[in-house]
Each structure stands twice: as C-alpha cells, then as structure tokens.
N, CA, C and O atoms as CSV, one atom per row, in Angstrom:
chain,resi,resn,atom,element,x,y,z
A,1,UNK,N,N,14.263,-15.220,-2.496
A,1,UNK,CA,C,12.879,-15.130,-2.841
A,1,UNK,C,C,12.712,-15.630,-4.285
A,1,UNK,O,O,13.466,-15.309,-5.203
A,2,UNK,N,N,11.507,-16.559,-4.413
A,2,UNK,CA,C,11.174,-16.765,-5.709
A,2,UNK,C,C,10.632,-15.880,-6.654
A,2,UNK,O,O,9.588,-15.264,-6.437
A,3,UNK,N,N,11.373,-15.768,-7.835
A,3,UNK,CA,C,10.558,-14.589,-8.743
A,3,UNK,C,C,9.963,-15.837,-9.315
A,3,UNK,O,O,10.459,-16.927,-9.597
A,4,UNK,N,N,8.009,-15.058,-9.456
A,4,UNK,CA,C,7.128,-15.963,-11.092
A,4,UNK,C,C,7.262,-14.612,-11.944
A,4,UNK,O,O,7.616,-13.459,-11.698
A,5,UNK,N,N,6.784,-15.353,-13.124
A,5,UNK,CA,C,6.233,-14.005,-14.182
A,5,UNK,C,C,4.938,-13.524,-13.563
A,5,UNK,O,O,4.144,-13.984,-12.743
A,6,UNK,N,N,5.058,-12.183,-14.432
A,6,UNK,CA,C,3.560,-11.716,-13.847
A,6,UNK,C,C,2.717,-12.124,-14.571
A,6,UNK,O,O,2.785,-12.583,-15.711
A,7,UNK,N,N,1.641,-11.908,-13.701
A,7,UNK,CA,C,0.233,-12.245,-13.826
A,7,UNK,C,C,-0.981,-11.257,-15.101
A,7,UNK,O,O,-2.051,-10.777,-14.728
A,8,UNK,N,N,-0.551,-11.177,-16.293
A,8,UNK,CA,C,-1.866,-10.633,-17.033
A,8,UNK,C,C,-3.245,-10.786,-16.370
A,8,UNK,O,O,-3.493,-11.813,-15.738
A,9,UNK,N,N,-4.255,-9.686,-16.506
A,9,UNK,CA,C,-5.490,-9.541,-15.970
A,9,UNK,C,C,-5.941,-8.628,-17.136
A,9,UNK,O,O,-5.404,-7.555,-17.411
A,10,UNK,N,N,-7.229,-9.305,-17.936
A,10,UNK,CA,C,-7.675,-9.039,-18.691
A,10,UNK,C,C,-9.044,-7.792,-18.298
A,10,UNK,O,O,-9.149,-7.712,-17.074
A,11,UNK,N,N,-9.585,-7.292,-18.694
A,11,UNK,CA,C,-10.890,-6.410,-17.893
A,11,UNK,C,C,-12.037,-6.878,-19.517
A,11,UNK,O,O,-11.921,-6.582,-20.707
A,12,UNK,N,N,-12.875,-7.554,-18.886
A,12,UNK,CA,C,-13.879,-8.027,-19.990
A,12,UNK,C,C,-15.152,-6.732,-20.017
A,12,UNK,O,O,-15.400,-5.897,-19.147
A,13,UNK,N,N,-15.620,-6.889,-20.978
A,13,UNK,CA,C,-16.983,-5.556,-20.799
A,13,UNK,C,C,-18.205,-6.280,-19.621
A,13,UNK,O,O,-18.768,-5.604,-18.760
A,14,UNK,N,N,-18.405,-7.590,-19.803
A,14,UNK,CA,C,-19.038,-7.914,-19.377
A,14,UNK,C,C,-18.571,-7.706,-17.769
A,14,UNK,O,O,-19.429,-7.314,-16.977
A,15,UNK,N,N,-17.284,-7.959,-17.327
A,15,UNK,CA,C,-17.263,-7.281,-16.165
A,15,UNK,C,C,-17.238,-6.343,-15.349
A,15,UNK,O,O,-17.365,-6.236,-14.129
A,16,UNK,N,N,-16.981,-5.399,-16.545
A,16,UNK,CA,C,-17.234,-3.969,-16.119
A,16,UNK,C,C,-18.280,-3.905,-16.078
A,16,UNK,O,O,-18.598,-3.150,-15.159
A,17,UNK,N,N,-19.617,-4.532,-16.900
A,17,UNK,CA,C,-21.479,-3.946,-16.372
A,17,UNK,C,C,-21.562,-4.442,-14.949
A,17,UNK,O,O,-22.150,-3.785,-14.090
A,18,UNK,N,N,-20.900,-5.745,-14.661
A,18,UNK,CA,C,-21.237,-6.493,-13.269
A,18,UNK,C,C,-20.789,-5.394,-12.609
A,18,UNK,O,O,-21.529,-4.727,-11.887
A,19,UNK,N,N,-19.518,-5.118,-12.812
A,19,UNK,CA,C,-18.811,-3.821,-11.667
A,19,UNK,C,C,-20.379,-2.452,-11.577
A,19,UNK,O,O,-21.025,-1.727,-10.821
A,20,UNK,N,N,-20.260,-2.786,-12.609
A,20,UNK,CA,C,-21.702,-0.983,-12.354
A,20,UNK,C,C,-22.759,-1.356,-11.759
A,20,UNK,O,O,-23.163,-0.786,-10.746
A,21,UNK,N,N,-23.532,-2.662,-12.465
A,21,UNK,CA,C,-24.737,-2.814,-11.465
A,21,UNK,C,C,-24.602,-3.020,-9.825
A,21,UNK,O,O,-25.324,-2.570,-8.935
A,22,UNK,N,N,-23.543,-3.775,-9.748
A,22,UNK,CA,C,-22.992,-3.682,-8.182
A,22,UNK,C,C,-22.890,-2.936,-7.810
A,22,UNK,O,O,-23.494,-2.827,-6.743
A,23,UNK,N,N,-21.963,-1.555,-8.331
A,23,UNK,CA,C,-22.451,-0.215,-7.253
A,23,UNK,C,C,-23.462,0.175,-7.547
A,23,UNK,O,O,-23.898,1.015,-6.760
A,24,UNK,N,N,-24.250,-0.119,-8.587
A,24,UNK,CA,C,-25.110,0.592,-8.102
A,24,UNK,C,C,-26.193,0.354,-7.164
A,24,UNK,O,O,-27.056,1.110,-6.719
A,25,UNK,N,N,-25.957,-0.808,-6.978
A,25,UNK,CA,C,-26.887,-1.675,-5.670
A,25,UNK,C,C,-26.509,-1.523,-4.564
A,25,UNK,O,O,-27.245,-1.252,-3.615
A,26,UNK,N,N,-25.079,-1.700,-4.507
A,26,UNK,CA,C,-24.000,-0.609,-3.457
A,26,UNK,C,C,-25.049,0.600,-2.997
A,26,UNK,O,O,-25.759,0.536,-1.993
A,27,UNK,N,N,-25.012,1.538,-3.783
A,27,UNK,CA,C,-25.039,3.035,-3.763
A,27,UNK,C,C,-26.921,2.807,-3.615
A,27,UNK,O,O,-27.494,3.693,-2.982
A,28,UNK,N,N,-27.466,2.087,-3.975
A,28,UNK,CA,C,-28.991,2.385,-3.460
A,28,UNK,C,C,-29.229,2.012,-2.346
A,28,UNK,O,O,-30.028,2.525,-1.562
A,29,UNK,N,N,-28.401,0.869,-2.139
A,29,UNK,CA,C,-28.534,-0.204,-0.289
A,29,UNK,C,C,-27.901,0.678,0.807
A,29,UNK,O,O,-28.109,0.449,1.999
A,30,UNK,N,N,-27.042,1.800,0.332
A,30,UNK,CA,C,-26.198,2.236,1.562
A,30,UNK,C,C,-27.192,3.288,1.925
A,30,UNK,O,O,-27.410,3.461,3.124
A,31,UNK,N,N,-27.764,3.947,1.122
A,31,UNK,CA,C,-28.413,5.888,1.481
A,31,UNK,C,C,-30.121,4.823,2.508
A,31,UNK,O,O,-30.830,5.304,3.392
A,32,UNK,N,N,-30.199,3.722,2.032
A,32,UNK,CA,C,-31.352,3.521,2.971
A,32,UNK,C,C,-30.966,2.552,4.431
A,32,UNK,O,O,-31.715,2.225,5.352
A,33,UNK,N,N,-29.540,2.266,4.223
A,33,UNK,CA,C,-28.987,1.603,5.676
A,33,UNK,C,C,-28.769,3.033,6.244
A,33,UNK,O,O,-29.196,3.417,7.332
A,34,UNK,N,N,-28.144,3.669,5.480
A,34,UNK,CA,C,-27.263,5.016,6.446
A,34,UNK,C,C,-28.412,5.713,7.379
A,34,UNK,O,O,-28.330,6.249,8.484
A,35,UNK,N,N,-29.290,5.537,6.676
A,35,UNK,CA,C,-30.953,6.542,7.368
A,35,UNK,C,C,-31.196,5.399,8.616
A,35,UNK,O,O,-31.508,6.044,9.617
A,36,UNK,N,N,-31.173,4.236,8.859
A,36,UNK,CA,C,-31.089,3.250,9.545
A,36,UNK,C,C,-30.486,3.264,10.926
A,36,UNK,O,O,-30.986,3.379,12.045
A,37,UNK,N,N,-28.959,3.073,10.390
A,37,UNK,CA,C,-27.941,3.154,11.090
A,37,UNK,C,C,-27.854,4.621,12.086
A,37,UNK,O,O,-27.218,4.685,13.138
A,38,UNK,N,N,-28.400,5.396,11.668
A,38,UNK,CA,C,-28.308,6.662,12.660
A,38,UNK,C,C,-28.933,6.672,13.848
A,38,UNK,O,O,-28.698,7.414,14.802
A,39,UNK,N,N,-29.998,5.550,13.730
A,39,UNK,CA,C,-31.275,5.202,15.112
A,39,UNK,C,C,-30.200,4.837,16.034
A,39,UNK,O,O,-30.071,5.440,17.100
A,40,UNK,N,N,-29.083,3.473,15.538
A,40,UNK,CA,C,-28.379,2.349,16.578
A,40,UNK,C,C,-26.952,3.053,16.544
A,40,UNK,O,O,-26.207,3.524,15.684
A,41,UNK,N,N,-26.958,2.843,18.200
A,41,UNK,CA,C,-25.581,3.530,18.709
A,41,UNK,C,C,-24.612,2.831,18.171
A,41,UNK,O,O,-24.908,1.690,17.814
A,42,UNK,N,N,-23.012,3.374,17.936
A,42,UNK,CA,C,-22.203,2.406,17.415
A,42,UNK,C,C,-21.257,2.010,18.545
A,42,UNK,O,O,-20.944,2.856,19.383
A,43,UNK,N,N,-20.780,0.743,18.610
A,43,UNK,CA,C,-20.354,0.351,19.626
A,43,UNK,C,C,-18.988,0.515,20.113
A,43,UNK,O,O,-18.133,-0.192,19.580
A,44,UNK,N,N,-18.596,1.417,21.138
A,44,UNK,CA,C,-17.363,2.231,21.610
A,44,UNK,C,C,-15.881,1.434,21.040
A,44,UNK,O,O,-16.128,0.261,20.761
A,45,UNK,N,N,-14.805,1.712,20.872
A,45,UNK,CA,C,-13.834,1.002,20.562
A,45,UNK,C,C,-12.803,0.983,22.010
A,45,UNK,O,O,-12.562,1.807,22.892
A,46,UNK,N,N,-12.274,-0.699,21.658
A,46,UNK,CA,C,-11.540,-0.320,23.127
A,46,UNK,C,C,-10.240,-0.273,23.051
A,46,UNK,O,O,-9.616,-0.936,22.222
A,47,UNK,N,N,-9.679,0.524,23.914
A,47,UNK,CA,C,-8.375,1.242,23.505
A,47,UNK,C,C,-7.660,0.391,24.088
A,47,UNK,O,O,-8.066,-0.109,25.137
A,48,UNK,N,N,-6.300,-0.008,23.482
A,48,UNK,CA,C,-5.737,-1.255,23.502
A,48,UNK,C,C,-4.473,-0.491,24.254
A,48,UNK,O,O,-3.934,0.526,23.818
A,49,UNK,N,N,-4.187,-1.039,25.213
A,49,UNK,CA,C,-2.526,-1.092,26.322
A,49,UNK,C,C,-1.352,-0.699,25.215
A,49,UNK,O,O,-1.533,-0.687,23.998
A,50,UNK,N,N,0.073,-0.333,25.996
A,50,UNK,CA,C,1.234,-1.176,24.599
A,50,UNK,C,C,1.336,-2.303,25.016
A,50,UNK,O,O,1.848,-2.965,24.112
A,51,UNK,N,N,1.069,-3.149,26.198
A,51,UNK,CA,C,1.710,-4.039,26.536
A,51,UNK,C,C,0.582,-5.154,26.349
A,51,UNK,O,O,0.873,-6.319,26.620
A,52,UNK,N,N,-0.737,-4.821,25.880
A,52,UNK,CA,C,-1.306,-5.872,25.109
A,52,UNK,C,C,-0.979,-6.097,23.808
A,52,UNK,O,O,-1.035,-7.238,23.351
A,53,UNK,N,N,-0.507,-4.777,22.873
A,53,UNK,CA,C,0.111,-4.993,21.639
A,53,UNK,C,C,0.960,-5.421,21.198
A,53,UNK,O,O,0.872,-6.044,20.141
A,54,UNK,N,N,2.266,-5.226,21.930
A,54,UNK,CA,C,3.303,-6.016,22.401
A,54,UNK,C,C,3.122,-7.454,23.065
A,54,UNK,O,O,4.004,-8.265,22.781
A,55,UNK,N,N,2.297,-7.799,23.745
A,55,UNK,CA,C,1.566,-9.392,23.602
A,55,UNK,C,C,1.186,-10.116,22.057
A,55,UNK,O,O,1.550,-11.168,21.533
A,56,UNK,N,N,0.191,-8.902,21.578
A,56,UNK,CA,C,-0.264,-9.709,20.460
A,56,UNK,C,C,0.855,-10.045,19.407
A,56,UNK,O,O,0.493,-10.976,18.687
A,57,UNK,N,N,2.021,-9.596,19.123
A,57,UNK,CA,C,2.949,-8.961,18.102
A,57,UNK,C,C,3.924,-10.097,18.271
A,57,UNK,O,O,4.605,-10.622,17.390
A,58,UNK,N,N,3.877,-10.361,19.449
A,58,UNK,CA,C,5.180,-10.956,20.104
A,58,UNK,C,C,6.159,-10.459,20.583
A,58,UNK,O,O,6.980,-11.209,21.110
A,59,UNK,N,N,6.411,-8.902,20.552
A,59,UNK,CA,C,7.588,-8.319,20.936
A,59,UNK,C,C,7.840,-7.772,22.740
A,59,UNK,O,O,7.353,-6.879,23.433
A,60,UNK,N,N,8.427,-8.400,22.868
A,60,UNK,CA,C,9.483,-8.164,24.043
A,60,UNK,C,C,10.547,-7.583,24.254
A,60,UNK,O,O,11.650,-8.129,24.255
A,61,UNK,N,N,10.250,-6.008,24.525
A,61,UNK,CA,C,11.575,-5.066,25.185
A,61,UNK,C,C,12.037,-5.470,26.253
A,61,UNK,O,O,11.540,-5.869,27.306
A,62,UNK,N,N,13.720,-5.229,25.627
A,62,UNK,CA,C,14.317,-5.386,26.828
A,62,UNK,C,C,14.622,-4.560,28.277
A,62,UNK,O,O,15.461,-3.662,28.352
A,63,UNK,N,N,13.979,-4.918,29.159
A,63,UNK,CA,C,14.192,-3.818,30.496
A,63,UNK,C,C,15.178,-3.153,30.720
A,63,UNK,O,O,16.227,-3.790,30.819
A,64,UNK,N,N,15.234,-1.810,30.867
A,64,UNK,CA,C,16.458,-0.795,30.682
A,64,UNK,C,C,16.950,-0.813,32.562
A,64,UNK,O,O,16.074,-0.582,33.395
A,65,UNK,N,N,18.412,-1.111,33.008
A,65,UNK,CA,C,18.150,-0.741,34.381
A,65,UNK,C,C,17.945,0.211,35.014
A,65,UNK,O,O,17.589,1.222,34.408
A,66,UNK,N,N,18.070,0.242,36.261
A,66,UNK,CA,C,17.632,1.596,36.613
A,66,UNK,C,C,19.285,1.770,37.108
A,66,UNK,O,O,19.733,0.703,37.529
A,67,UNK,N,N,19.734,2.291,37.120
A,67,UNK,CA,C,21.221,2.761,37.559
A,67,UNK,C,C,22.353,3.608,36.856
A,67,UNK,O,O,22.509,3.779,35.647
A,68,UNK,N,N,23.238,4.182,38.087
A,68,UNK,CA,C,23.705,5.332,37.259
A,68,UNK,C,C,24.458,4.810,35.781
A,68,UNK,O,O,25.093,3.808,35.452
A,69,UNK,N,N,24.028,6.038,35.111
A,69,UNK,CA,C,23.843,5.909,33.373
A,69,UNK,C,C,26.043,6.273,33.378
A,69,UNK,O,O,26.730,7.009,34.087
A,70,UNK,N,N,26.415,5.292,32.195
A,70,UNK,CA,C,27.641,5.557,31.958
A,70,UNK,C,C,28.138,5.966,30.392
A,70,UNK,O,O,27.868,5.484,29.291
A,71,UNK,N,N,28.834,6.880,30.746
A,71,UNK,CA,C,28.781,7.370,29.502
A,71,UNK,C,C,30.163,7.626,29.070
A,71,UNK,O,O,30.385,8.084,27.950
C-alpha cells in the first residue's frame, strides 16, 4: 500500500458561519417537513433473501453434503 503525507484541513471562521446558517436552515426546513411528512405513508422496506445478498456480494458457499459425517 501506498503511504501519502497527511492531509492538513484548516477550519476558517468564515466556514464555520456557513456551517451555522446551514443548520440553521437545516433545523427550520425539517420541524415544517416533519409536520408534512406525518400525512404520507412511508414506503415498506423489502426484506432481502441470503441468497439475494449472497448474489449481490458475489459470494458463493460451498454445498455441504448430505452424508454420513466422519469424524
């Protein structure tokens, strides 16, 4: 693996006011969606197989046989 140096990140004042007025536009836009959002149903989630997850992932177990076990 390649190591870089790290990355300095400065925090300017001016970005910290952007950070505040944003929540706070955040925080005024959400309390009048949330009153909103309570009218519209939210839409069910669908519960996913293992063997669709194991599709999506790529992984393929290997089939165990069925026969007497040796030990």
């Amino acid at each position: 693996m390649i190591r870089r140096p790290l990355t300095e990140i400065t925090l300017k004042l001016d970005d910290l006011q952007e950070y505040e007025s944003f929540r706070r536009d955040q925080g005024n836009n959400s309390s009048s969606t949330s009153e909103m959002q309570e009218d519209i149903p939210k839409p069910l989630d669908v519960v996913k197989t293992i063997e669709d997850i194991h599709n999506r992932i790529g992984y393929a177990p290997k089939k165990k046989l069925g026969g007497p076990s040796t030990v």
